[in-house]
C-alpha positions in Angstrom: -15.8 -11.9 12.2 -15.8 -8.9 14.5 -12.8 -7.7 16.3 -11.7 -4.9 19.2 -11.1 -1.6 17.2 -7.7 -0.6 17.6 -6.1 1.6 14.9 -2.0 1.5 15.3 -0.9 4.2 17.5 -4.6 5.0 18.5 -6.7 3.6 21.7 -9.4 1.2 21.4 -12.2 2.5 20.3 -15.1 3.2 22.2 -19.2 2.6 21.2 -21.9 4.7 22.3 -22.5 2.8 25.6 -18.9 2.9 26.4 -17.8 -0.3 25.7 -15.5 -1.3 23.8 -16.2 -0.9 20.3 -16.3 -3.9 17.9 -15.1 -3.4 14.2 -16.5 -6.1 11.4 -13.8 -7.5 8.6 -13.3 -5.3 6.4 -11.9 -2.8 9.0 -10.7 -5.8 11.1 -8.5 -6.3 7.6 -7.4 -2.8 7.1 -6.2 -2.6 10.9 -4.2 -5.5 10.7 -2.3 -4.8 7.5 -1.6 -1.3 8.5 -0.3 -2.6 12.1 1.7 -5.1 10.2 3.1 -2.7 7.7 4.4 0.0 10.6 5.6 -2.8 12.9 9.5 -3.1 12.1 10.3 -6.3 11.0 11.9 -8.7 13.6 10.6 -6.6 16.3 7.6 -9.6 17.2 10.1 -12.2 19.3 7.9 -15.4 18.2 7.4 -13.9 14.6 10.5 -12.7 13.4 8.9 -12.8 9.5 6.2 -10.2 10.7 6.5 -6.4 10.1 7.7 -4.6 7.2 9.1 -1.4 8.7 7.8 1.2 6.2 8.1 4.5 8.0 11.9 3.0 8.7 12.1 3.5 4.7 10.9 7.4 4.5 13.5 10.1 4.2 15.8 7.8 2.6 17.2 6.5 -0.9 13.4 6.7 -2.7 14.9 5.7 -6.3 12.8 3.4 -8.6 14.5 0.5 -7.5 14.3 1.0 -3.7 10.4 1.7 -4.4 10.4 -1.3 -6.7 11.6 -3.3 -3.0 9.4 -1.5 -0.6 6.6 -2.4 -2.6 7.9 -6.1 -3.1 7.9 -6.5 0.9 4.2 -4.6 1.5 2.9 -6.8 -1.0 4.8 -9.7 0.5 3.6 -9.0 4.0 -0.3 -8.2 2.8 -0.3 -11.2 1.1 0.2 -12.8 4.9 -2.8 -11.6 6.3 -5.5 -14.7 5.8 -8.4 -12.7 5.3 -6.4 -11.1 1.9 -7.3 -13.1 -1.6 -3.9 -14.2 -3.1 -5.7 -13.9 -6.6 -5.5 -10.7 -7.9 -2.7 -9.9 -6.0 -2.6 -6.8 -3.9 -1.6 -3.4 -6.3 0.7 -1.2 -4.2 0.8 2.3 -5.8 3.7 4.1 -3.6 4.2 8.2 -3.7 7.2 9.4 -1.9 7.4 13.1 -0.9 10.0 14.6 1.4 9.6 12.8 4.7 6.8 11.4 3.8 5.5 8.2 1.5 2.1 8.2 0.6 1.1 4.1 0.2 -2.3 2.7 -1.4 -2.7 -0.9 -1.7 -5.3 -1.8 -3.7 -6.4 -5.8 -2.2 -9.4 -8.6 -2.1 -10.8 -10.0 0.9 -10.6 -13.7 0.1 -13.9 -14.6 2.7 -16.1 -12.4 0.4 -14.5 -11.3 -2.6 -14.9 -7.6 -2.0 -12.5 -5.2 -3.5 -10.3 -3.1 -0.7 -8.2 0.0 -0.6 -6.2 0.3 2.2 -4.4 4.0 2.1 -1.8 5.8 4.7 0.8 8.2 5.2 4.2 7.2 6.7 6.5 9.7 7.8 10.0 9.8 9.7 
């Protein structure tokens, strides 16, 4: 399934010709989870349940149990995205420095069975 290119925070992209510039699933994927991931949760009026908030997290209490919950909720909110296998579940490896938390998540899409890895930077 192709979809508009549009990175969070970014414009659409653009092709060669000037159109707009279509994106196939595995990047369709990618852009979705990230958007979903930076979108604070309850922010979406119809979809209260969507967003996880995770630059909301940076800066703050980074002990092994608030990781341990970060992680719980990006894995949570992955596992929402259709086009993501349930089975292996997604592997969120999560590196916190200063204001910034490094975040890898490690996924399957479920209409191919292709290994993913999704990585960012979120900073306050």
């Amino acid at each position: 399934m192709n979809d508009i290119d549009q990175t969070y925070g970014q414009d659409f992209g653009v092709g060669p010709t000037g159109d707009l510039q279509l994106v196939g699933a595995s990047v369709r994927t990618k852009q979705r989870i990230l958007r979903r991931l930076i979108t604070p949760t309850g922010t979406y009026l119809w979809h209260q349940d969507y967003g996880a908030g995770v630059p909301e997290d940076v800066g703050a209490d980074m002990s092994p149990d608030r990781l341990r919950e970060i992680k719980a909720t990006i894995t949570g909110q992955v596992l929402q995205e259709d086009t993501v296998a349930k089975s292996p579940a997604p592997v969120v490896t999560l590196k916190p420095k200063g204001n910034e938390l490094y975040c890898s998540i490690q996924f399957t899409e479920s209409a191919n069975n292709t290994p993913q890895v999704l990585t960012f930077t979120a900073s306050a």
